[in-house]
C-alpha positions in Angstrom: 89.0 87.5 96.1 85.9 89.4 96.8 85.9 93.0 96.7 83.9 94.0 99.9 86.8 91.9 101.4 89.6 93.6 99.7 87.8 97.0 100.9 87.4 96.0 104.6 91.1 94.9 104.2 92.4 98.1 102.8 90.0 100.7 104.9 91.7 98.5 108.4 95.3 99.0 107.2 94.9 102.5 106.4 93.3 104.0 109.6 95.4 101.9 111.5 98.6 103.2 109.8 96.7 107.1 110.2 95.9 106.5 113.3 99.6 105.4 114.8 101.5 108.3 112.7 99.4 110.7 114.3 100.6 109.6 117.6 104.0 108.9 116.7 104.5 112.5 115.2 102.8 114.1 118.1 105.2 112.4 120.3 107.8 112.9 117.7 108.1 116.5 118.3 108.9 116.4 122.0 111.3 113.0 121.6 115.2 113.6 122.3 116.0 110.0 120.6 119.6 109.0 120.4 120.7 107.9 117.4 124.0 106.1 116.5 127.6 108.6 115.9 128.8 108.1 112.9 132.3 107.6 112.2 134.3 108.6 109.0 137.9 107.6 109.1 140.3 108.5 106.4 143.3 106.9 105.8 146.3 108.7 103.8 149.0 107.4 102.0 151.5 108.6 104.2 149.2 107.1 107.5 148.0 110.5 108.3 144.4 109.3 109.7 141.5 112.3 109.6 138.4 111.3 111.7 135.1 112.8 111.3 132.5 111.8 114.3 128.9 113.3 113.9 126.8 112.5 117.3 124.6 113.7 119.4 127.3 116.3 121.7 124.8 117.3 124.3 124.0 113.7 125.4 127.4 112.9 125.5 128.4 116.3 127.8 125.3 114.9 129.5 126.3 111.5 130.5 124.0 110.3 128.2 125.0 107.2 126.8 123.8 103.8 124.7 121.9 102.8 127.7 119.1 105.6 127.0 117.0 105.6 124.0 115.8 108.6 124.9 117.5 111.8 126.7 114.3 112.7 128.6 114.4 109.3 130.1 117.9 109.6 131.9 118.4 111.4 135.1 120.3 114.3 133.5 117.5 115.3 131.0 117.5 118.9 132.6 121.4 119.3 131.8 120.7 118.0 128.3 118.0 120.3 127.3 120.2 123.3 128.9 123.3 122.2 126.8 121.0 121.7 124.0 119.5 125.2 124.0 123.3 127.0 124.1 124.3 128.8 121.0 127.2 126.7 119.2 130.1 129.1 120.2 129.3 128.2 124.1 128.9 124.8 123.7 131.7 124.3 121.3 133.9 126.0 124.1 131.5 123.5 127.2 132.9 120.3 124.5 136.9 121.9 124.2 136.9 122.1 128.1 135.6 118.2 128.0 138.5 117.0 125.4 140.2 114.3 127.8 136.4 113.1 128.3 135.7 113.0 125.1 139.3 111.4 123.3 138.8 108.9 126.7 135.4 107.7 125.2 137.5 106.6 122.2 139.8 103.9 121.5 141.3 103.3 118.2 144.0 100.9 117.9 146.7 100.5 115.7 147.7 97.1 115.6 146.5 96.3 119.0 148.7 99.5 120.3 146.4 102.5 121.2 147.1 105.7 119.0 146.6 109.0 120.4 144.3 111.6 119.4 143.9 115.2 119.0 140.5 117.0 118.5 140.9 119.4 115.4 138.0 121.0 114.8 134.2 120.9 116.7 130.9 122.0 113.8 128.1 122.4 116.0 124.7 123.8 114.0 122.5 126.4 115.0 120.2 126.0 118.1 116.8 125.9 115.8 114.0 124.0 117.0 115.6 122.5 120.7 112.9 119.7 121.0 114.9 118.0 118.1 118.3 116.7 118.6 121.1 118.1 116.6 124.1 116.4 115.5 127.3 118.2 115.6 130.2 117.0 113.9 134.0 116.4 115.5 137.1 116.1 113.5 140.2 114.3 115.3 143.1 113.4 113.5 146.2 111.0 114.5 148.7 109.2 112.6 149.4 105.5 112.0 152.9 104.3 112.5 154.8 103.2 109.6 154.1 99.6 108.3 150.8 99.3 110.1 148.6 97.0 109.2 145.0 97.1 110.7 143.3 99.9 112.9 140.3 98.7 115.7 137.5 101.3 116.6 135.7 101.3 120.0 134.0 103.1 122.2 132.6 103.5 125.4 129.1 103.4 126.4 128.7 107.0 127.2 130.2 107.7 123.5 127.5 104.8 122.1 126.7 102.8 119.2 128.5 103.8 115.9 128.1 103.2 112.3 131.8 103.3 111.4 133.1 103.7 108.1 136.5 103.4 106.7 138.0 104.8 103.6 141.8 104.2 102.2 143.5 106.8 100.4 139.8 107.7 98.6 139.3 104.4 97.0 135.7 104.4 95.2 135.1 100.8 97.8 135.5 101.8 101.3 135.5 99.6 103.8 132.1 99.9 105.5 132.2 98.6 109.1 128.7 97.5 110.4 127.0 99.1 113.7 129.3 98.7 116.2 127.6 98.3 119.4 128.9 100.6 122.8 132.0 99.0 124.3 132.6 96.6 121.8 135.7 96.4 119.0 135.7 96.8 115.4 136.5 93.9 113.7 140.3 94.8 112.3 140.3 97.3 109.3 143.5 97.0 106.7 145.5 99.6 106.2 146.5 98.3 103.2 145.8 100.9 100.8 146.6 98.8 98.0 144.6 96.5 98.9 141.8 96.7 96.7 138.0 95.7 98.4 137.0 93.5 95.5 133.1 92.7 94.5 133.0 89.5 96.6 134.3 91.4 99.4 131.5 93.7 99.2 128.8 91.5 98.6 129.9 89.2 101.4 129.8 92.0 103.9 126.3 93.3 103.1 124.7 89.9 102.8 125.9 89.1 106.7 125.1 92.7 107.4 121.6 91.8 106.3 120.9 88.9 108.1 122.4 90.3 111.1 119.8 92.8 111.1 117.3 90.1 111.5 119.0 86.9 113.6 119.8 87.7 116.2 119.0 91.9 116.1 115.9 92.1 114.3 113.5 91.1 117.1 110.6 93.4 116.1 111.0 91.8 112.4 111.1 87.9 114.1 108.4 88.1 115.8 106.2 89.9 112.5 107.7 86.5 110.6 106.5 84.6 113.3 103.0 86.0 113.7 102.5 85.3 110.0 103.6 81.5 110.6 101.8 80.6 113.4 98.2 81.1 111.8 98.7 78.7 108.8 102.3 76.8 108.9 101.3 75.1 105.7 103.8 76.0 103.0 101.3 77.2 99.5 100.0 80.0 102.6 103.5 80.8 104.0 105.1 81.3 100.5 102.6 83.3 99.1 102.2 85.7 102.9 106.5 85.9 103.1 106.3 86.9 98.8 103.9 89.3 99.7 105.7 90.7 102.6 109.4 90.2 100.4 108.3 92.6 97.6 106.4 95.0 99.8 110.1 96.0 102.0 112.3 95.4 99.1 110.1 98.2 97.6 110.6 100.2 99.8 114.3 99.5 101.3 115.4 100.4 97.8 113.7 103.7 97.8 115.2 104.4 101.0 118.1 103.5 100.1 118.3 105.8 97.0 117.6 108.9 99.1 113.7 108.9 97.2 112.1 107.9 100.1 112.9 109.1 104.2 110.4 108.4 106.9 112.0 109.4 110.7 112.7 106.5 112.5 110.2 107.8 115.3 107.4 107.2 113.3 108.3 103.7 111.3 109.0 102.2 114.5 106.3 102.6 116.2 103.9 101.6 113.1 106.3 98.5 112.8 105.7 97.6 116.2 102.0 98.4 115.6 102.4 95.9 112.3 103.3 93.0 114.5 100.3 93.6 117.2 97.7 93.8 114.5 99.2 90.4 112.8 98.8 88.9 116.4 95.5 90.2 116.7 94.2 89.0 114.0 95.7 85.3 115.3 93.4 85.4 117.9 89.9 86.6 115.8 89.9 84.7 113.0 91.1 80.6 112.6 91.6 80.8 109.0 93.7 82.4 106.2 91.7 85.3 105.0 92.1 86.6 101.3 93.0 90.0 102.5 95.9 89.0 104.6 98.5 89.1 101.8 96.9 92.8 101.4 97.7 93.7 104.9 101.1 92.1 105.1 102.5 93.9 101.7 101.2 97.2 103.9 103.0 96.2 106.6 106.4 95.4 104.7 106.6 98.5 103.0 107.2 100.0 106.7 109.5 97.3 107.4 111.3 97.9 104.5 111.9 101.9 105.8 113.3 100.5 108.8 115.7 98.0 107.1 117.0 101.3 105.1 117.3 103.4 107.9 119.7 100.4 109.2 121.3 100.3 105.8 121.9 104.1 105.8 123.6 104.0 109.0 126.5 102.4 108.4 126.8 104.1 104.6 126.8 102.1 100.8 129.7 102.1 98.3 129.4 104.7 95.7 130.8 102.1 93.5 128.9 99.1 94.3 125.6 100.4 95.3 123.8 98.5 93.5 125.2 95.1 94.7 125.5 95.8 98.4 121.5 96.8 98.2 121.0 93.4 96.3 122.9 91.3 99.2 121.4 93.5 101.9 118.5 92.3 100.8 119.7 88.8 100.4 120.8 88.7 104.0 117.4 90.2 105.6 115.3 86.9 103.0 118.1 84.6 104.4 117.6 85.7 108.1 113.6 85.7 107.5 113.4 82.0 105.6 116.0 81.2 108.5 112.8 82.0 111.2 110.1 80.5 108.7 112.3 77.4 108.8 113.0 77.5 112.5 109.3 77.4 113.0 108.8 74.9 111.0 110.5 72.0 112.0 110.7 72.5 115.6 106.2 73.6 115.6 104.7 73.6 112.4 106.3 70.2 110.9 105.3 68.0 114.5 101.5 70.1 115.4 100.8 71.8 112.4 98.1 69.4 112.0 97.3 68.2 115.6 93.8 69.4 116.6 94.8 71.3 119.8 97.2 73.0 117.3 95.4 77.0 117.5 94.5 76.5 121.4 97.6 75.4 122.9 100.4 77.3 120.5 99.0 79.6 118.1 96.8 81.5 121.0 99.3 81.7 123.7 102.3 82.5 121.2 100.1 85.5 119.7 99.0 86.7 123.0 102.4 86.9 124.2 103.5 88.2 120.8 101.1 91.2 121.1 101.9 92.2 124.9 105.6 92.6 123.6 104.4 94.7 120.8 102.2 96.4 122.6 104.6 97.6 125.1 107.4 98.9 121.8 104.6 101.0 120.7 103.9 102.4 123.8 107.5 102.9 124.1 108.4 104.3 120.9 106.1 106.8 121.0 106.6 108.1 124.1 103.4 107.3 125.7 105.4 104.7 127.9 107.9 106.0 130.3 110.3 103.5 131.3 
């Protein structure tokens, strides 16, 4: 490889990665993102059930639900910011006067029978800094009836997503639910507290979790796969692009994962969205596998990789198995990313791979179209774009 390419390779990734986090923390200081509740539920021997809910509360008392990614984009971004600027006695008396709202915006069921549920105590921090979110933390507790056997979480879209997790009388492998989605269910929980989670259990879970995260949620990461296909869908190029790409975010994911490394999620997704419009960029300009594209692409992962922990973090890792649920996380997100490669291939790269119209007639329109998305997420996650 020759050096003045390796230089031009490195000096292009670098400003453009300067370049986006200066926007993205510019607009990262005026952002009101939403990000997912969190959802601890403890389960005692005698079915006492202690829930701890940490979420956004002024977006909720707002009517601000999973429909906004941002508060400043919904039409009651005026009450927000008022609620959000009130010292935590006031609003922690605005969220007691709101408790039928609030226990409405939850359903947890005890096999398939609705359990009531009390609000026990509301943590809300200090005002600080009001351009930045706070999350205040809700404890509800309830009990399950004797000889129950699963529990169901859900929750309305004002509520939104949560990362639930679910531990039985303190055993070292909680249950870990994944991200459930606004007004969806849980999948049953056992109550079982004897029950031990074993190993397989475990590993199971976080493998799907992974691949979940990229077929069918990971669109941003799909279309980066894909935009590293379409230029050469022979195989020697492909293997040695996704390896490059593979050892750059499982870097990464695993320092996130640790706690060593935390990037906001305002700033690696926009630069992840900005990943995939340089890849389909470079599509277009060049018609041939340059040597510095591995280069750019292990960049590239390592931000991908920072999303894929934030994911991870969400919805929590078992003290006792951390290790192996990071391994078959990152099982799943390879499985879900050779799934696209081979996708791809048989159904583009397998019938025109070779065909001489091959660049004009799928490779240009694909990355054009490819690049307008991206285009548009960047604008959008920084701000810049008010939709």
């Amino acid at each position: 490889m020759h050096g003045a390419a390796v230089r031009r390779a490195v000096k292009v990734v670098l400003l453009v990665l300067m370049a986006l986090y200066s926007v993205a923390h510019v607009q990262t200081s005026v952002a009101h993102e939403i990000q997912p509740a969190v959802v601890e539920i403890e389960v005692a021997s005698n079915g006492a059930l202690k829930i701890k809910a940490r979420l956004n509360l002024e977006a909720f008392l707002a009517d601000i639900g999973a429909d906004h990614a941002d508060t400043d984009d919904a039409p009651t971004a005026a009450l927000y910011d008022a609620l959000r600027q009130m010292e935590p006695e006031a609003l922690a008396r605005r969220a007691t006067a709101a408790t039928g709202v609030l226990t409405g915006a939850i359903t947890l069921r005890i096999d398939d029978m609705a359990v009531p549920l009390e609000i026990a105590n509301v943590d809300i921090p200090a005002v600080g800094d009001p351009s930045t979110a706070r999350q205040s933390s809700i404890s509800l507790k309830s009990v399950a009836p004797a000889g129950a056997e699963a529990l169901v979480w859900e929750a309305s879209g004002r509520f939104g997503v949560t990362a639930l997790r679910v531990r039985r009388g303190g055993e070292d492998r909680p249950y870990y639910g994944a991200l459930i989605d606004a007004n969806a269910s849980s999948n049953p929980v056992s109550l079982d507290i004897a029950a031990e989670q074993t190993l397989t259990d475990i590993v199971v879970r976080y493998v799907v979790s992974g691949f979940d995260h990229i077929v069918p949620k990971g669109l941003d990461h799909i279309l980066f796969v894909i935009g590293i296909f379409l230029l050469s869908p022979r195989l020697r190029p492909l293997l040695i692009q996704i390896s490059s790409f593979t050892i750059a975010h499982s870097i990464t994911l695993a320092l996130g994962a640790l706690g060593i490394l935390s990037v906001p999620g305002a700033i690696v997704e926009p630069l992840i969205a900005a990943s995939i419009v340089f890849i389909a960029l470079e599509n277009l300009m060049t018609n041939r596998l340059h040597t510095w594209r591995p280069i750019i692409i292990f960049a590239f992962g390592l931000l991908h990789g920072l999303g894929f922990a934030s994911v991870l973090g969400e919805f929590g890792m078992p003290t006792g198995d951390f290790i192996a649920a990071l391994l078959a996380f990152n099982v799943g997100v390879e499985l879900g990313q050779l799934t696209v490669i081979a996708v791809c291939y048989l159904t583009v790269g397998f019938f025109f791979g070779s065909k001489p119209w091959y660049r004009r007639f799928i490779v240009a329109p694909a990355s054009i179209a490819i690049a307008a998305i991206a285009i548009f997420w960047v604008l959008d996650r920084t701000g810049v774009l008010v939709v």
